[in-house]
N, C-alpha and C positions, 0 to 999 in steps of 0.2 A: 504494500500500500504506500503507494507516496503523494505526500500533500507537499505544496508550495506555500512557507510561509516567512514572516521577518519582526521587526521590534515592534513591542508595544506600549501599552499606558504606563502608570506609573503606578495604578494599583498588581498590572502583573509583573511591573519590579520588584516589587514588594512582597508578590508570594514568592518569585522564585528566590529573594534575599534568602525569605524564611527555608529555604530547601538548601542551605549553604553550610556543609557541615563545621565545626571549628577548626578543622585540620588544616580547613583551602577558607581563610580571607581572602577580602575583597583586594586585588591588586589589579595594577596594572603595568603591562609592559612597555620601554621607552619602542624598544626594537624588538620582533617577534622571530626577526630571521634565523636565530643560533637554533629555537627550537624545530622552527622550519628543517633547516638544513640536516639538521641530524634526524630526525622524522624519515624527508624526500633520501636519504642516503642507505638508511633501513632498511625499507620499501623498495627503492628500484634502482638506487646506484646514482653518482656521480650525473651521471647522462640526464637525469631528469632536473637538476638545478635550471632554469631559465628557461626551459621548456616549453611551449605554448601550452597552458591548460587546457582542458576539452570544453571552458565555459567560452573559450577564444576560437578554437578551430571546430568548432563543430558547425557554424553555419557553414562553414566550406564546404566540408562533408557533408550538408544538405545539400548544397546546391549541385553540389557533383552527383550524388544518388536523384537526384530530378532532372538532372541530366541523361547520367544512364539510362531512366525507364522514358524517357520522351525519345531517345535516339531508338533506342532499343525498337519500343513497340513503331514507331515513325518508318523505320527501314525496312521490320517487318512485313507491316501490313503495307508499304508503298511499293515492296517488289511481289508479295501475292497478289494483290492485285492487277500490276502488269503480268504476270505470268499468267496470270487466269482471263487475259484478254479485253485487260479495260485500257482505255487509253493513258496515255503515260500524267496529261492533266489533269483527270479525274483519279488516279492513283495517287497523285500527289497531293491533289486535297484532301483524300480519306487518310492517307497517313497523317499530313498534318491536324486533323480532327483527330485521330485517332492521338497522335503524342502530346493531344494538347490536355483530353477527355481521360485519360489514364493518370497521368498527375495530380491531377484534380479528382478524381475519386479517389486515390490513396493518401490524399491532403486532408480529404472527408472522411475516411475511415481514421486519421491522425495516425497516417504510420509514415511520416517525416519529423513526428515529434523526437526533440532530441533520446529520452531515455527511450525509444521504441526504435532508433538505428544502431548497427554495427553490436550488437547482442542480443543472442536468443532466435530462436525459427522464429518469431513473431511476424518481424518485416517482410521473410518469404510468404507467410500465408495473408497480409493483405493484400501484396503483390498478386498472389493467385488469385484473390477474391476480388481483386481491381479487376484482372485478366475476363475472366468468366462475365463481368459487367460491364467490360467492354466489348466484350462479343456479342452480347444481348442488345446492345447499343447497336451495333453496325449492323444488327440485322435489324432494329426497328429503322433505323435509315434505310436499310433496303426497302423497306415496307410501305413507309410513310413519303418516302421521295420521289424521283425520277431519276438519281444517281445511281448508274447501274454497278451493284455491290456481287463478286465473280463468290464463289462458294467458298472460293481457294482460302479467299481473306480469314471466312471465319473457319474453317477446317483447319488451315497450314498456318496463315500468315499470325492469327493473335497465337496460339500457343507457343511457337516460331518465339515468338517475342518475345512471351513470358518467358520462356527457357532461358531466352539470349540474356533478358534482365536478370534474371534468379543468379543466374552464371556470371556476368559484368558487375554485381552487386556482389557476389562471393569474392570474388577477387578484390574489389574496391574494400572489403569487410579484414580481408587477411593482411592488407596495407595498416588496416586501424589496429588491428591486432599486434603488428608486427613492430608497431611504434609503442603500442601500449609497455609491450614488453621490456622497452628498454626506457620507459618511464617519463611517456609523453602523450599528451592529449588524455591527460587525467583530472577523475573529479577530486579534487582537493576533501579529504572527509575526514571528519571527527565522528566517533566510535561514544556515547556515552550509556552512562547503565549502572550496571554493580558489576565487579573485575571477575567474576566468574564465567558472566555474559557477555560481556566486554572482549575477553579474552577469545573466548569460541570464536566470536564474529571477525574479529581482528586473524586469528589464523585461517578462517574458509575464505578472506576476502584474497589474502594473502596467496593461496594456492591459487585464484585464477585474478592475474591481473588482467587480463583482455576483457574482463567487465569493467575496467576502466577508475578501479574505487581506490586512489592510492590516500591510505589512513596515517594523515599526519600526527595524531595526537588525540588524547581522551579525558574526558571529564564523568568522574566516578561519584556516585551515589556511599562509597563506603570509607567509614572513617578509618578502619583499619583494613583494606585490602586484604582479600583472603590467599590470593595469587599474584602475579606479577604478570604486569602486559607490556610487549615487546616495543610502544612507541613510548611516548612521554607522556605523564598525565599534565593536561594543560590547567585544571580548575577543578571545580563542583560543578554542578548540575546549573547551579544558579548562575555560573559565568559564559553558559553560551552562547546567549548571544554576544557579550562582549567581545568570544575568542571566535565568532564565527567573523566580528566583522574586522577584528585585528591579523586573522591568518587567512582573510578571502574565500572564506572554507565553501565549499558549493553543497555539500551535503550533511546535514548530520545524522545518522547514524543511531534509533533508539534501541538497543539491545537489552531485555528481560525485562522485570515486572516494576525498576525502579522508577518508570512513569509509565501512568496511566491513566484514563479516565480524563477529567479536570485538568489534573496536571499536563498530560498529554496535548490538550487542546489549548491551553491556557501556552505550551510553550511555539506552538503553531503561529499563537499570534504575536510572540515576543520575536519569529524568526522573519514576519511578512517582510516587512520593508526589506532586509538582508536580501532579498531575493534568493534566497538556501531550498535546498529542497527537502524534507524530513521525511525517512526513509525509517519504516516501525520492522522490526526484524522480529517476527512473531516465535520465534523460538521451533517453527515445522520441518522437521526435517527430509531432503530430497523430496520435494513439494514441485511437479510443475504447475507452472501457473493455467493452465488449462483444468488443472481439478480443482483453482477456491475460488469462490464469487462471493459477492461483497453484499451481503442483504439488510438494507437498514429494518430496523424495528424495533418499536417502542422506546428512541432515540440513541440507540444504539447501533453502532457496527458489527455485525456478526458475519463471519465467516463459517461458509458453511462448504467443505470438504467432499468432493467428491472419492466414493468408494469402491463403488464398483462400477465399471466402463458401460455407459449405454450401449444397449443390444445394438443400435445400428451400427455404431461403431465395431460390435464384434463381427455382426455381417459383410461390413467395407470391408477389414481385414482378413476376413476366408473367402471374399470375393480375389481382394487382390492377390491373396497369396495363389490360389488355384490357376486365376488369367497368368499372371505374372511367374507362374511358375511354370505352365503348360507353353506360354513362350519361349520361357529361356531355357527347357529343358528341346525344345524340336531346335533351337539357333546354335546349343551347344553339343548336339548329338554327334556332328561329324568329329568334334575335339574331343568328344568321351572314348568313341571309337577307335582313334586311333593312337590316343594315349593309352588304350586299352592293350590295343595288339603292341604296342612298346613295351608296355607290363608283362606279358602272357609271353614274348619272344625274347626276355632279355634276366630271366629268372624263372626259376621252377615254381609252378602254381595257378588258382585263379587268376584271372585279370582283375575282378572285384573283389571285395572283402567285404564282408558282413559280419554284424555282432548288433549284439542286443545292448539298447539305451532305455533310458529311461523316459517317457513322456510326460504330458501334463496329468496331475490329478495322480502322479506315480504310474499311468500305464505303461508297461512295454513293448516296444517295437523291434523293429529289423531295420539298422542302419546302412544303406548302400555307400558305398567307398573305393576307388581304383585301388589298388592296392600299393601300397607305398613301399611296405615292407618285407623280406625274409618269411617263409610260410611258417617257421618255428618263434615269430614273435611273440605270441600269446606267451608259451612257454618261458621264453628266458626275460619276460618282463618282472619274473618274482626275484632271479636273481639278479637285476638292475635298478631294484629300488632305492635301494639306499644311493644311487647316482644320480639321483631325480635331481632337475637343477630349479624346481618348482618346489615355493612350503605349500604347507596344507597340502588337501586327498589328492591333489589333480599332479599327474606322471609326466612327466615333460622331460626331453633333456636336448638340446645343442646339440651335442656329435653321437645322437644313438647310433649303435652299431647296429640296429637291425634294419633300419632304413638302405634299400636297394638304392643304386647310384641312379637309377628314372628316377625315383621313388623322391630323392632328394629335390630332383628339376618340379616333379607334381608339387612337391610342399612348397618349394619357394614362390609359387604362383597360384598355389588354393588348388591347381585341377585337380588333384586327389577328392574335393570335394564337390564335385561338377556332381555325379549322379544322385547326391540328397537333394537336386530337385526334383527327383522321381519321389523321393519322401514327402515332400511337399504338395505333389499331383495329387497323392494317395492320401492328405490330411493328417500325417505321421507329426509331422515338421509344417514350421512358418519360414516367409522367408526369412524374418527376423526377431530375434527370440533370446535369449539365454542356451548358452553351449550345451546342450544333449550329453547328461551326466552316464558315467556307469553306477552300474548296481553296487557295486564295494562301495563306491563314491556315495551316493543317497544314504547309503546305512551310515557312515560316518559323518551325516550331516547333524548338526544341532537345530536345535527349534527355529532360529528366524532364516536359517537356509532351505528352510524347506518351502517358503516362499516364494524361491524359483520356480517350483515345479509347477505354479498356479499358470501359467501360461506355456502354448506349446515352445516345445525350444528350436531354435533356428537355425539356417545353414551360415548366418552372420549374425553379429547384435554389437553391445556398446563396448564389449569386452574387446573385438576383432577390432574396433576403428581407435581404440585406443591403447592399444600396443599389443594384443594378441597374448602371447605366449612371454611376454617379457616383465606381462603384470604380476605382481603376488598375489598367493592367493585372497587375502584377505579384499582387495582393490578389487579384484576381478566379481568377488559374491558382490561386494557393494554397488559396482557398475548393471551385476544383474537384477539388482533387489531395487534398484532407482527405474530400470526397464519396465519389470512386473508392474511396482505401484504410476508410471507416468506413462506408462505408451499410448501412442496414438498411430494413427495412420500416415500423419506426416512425419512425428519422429520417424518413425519406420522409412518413409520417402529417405530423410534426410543420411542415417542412417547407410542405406543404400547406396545413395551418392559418395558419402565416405569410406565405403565399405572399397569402389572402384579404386579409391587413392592408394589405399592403404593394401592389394591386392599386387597393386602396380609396385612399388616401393618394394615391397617382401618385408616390412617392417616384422618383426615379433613370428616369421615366420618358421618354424623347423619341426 
């Protein structure tokens, strides 16, 4: 939840005085920069001193992402409809309508708001939903006018474009990301609370800075600190407005229950004028924002959690996985094939391997696999356990010896895994899911791992796009137990898309 707010009267000076514990009087600093500096040096190094903050360069990055999708959808639908046989003036004025009417409905949807670019699938799925509404558009021009609108425009040319946008947006995103990194075009933020919640929030913001939230300093609710937090404590609770308008702070940051209610609202409006933005960190863990909606009632804010995935959303996802898998299984059949007869002429054995996984809800299946390895693997896997270069249940190692030398070329590029979209045809498997555990593996799970098996498990998932085989175990359950409780269809899209990166690369592959 984030509200926009800044200073206020002089009675809500007066309560937050009274919120001033004795340990932090009232002070003030001649020069704010030492604390700055050792804060911005913490956080992301040297490189971020002088920096352009994200409150400075982000109109850029607006105008370049309205750029993108005006060019983008503009070219698209100006060359479908030359190619579909409209004259080259009349294609040139539906593209220009078209890159003008695209902007503009994702201006309306507010997905050029700054906290809504360069983080999150969010901006791809207005972009979609701009897309889908301007095709609806070009065919009520077909309708309503005498501009002759070619089929092509809305078959080829608008999805054409969204793609092209989705993809020139992706690129334009790993530029912002890629500066983020080295501690630029950030929000300036303060962290306050009580140091237990302080601290939590200060280290998850800390693992991803390509959300852009570099935490200069904090102001604590506790007169004795129970822990110790990694920046500076700048104040009490009652000094931020002062420290937001002495360190330029762009967010602050409320973490756990030491404001609430009154209080909370009351510091909303000591923050207006600052122009700051107050950013409530509800304490939800692996939460995406597609499951909380914000329901007022009886003057209240209630968030209300979704639990379990509306049925259509289960139907879109066994829809796409059946189309999408019945595809890619007939476009990859020739490379199954003859990495097949690779396998079967180049080692003693099947060409496939099969073994039994484990599915959702715990059923068992029959898992399809070229075969990668030595027909005596099964076998000498008990005597290689202790080499496992994996903690936790899950057997992995770098230089296994049972791995045939095709075997190694299939792994470094996934084909080994090409026919689990025959598991997929069959309802066995999704395309994207949590990793298809063995049976020793399940019996050795504890109670909140067993939360994977709630959904089928897949030929990819978040575990593959985020390092494969190079995660520990404990990262890799938590990447699948964030999947289970947040998927959607576009995760899963997305997902996908990363899934090609990281196939290409051979990252975490062996």
């Amino acid at each position: 939840m984030t509200l926009t707010a800044g200073h206020g009267s002089e009675r809500t000076d007066a309560w937050l005085e009274r919120r001033r514990p004795a340990k932090f009087p009232r002070r003030s600093w001649a020069s704010p920069e030492p604390f700055v500096r050792r804060a911005t040096e913490h956080n992301s190094g040297e490189d971020a001193l002088g920096a352009l903050p994200w409150v400075h360069s982000a109109s850029g990055y607006q105008r370049v992402t309205v750029a993108i999708d005006a060019i983008a959808v503009g070219a698209g639908v100006t060359a479908a409809a030359a190619l579909g046989g409209d004259s080259w003036s009349s294609a040139l004025l539906l593209g220009g309508l078209s890159a003008v009417a695209l902007p503009v409905t994702v201006a309306a949807m507010r997905g050029y708001e700054r906290h809504n670019l360069g983080d999150g699938p969010g901006e791809f799925q207005v972009l979609l939903r701009s897309s889908v509404l301007l095709a609806a558009l070009v065919m009520a021009i077909a309708y309503l006018t005498t501009l002759p609108v070619p089929r092509e425009v809305v078959l080829v040319g608008v999805p054409v474009a969204a793609a092209a946008a989705c993809t020139a947006r992706y690129v334009h995103r790993r530029f912002l990301h890629a500066r983020r990194n080295r501690g630029q075009a950030m929000m300036r933020t303060i962290v306050v609370g009580d140091t237990v919640a302080v601290a939590d929030v200060i280290d998850d913001l800390g693992l991803a800075p390509y959300h852009g939230y570099l935490v200069i300093g904090t102001c604590l609710s506790d007169v004795e600190p129970e822990t110790e937090v990694p920046v500076p404590t700048l104040g009490a609770l009652a000094d931020i407005p002062q420290i937001v308008s002495d360190y330029a702070v762009s967010v602050v940051v409320v973490a756990g229950n030491a404001l609430s209610g009154q209080a909370l609202r009351r510091l909303s409006w000591a923050l207006r004028r600052a122009g700051a933005e107050l950013v409530v960190a509800p304490g939800l863990v692996e939460v995406a924002q597609e499951r909380v909606s914000v329901h007022p009632t009886a003057g209240l804010s209630l968030l209300r959690l979704e639990i379990e995935p509306p049925r259509r959303r289960l139907v879109a996802k066994a829809v796409m996985d059946r189309v999408l898998g019945l595809v890619a299984l007939t476009l990859v059949a020739p490379v199954i094939l003859v990495a097949a007869l690779a396998v079967r002429l180049t080692s003693p054995g099947r060409a496939f391997y099969t073994q039994t996984r484990v599915g959702v809800d715990g059923r068992e299946f029959t898992i399809w696999k070229l075969r990668s390895m030595y027909r005596d693997a099964d076998r000498r896997r008990a005597e290689l356990l202790d080499s496992s270069d994996r903690d936790g249940l899950m057997f992995k190692m770098a230089r296994d010896p049972r791995v045939t030398p095709v075997g190694r070329v299939l792994r470094r590029f996934s084909l080994d895994e090409l026919p689990q979209f025959y598991n997929v045809v069959r309802g066995d498997m999704s395309l994207v899911g949590p990793r298809p555990p063995l049976r020793e593996e399940v019996l050795g799970y504890h109670d909140a791992v067993h939360q994977r098996l709630r959904v089928k498990p897949g030929i990819t998932g978040l575990w593959q796009v985020s390092g494969r085989s190079d995660l520990p175990w404990d990262e890799s359950i938590r990447l699948d137990l964030r999947y289970v409780d947040n998927w959607s269809v576009t995760m899963d899209l997305m997902i996908l898309w990363k899934t090609f990166r990281a196939v290409v690369t051979g990252a975490g592959a062996y």
